[in-house]
C-alpha positions, 0 to 999 in steps of 0.5 A, spaced: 476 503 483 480 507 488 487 509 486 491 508 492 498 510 494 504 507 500 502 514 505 507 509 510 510 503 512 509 501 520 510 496 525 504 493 530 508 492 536 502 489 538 505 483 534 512 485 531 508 485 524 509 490 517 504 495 516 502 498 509 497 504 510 494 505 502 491 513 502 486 514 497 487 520 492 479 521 492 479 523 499 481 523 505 482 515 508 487 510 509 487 503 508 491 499 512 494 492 510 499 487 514 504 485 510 511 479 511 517 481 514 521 480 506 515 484 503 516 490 507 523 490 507 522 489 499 517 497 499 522 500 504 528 499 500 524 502 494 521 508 498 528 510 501 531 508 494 536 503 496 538 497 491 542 491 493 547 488 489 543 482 488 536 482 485 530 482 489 525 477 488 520 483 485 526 486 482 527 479 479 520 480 477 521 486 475 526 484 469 522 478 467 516 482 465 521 487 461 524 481 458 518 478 456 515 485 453 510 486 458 508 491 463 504 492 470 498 496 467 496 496 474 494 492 481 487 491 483 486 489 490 480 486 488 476 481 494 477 480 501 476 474 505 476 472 511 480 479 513 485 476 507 487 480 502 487 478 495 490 483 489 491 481 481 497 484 477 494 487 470 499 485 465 499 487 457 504 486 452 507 492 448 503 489 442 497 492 445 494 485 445 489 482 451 491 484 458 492 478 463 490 477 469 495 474 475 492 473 482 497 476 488 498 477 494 498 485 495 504 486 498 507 482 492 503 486 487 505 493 491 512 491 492 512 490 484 508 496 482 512 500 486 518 498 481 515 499 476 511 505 477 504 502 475 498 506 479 495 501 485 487 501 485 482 498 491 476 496 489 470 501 492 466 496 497 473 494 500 475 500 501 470 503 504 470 497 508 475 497 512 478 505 510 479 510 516 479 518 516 487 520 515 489 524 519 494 528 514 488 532 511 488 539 511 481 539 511 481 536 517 478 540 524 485 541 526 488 542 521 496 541 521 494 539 528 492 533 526 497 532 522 503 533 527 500 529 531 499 523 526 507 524 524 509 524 532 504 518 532 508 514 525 514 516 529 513 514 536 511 507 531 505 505 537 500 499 536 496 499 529 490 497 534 491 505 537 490 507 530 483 507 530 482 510 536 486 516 535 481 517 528 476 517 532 479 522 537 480 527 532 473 526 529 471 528 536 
């Protein structure tokens, strides 16, 4: 499995939809998932530290497994099909009894993970599938070049298509 963490929060303007891009701690790639207006809002929230006076549906989520003595060991983005995602929430009670499994979406379970600060993994062959080179490694030929030219790029907010195409331009 591949631990992963929200490197960004984009908008493909090529459809006005929510893009999560996932970085991979073993390495240098990024994994793009697009994601619903509420649940980005939901990540963004968290990522800037705001709180409404109300609670959110993950921070409802949230209270409800502390509640009921359980916690998020950690979120598997675990199949893909059809260019759908599919995550699962590994939950274990305080008393140290069976993890349980529940199926969700990845942007619920990335929402969640990030309230309760539980680690975010994909499985290796998905990952390897879909990941592209990130432009933030040092390592990279460039260097921090490359990575000033990916911040303007994230700042400019171009299409996610151009994404791809801007990797490759740099491996070039």
């Amino acid at each position: 499995m591949e631990k992963v963490r929200v490197k960004a929060l984009l908008v493909d303007t090529s459809n006005n939809a929510p893009v999560v891009l996932l970085e991979g701690s073993s390495n240098s790639k990024v994994m793009p998932i697009w994601i619903g207006q509420n649940e980005a809002l939901a990540i963004s929230l968290k990522l800037q530290d705001k709180d409404f006076g109300r609670p959110l549906t993950h921070d409802l989520l949230k209270a409800v497994l502390d509640r009921l003595d359980q916690q998020l060991e950690r979120v598997v983005i675990d199949h893909l099909d059809n260019n759908t995602y599919y995550a699962t929430l590994m939950l274990s009670s305080e008393d140290g009894g069976e993890l349980t499994e529940i199926d969700s979406r990845p942007s619920d379970s990335i929402a969640l993970a990030l309230r309760t600060g539980s680690p975010i993994f994909v499985d290796d062959d998905i990952f390897r599938e879909v990941a592209m080179e990130s432009p933030f490694d040092e390592g990279l030929e460039g260097g921090s070049e490359s990575s000033e030219d990916f911040e303007d790029f994230l700042d400019q907010r171009m299409e996610l298509s151009k994404f791809k195409d801007f990797t490759e331009e740099e491996e070039e």
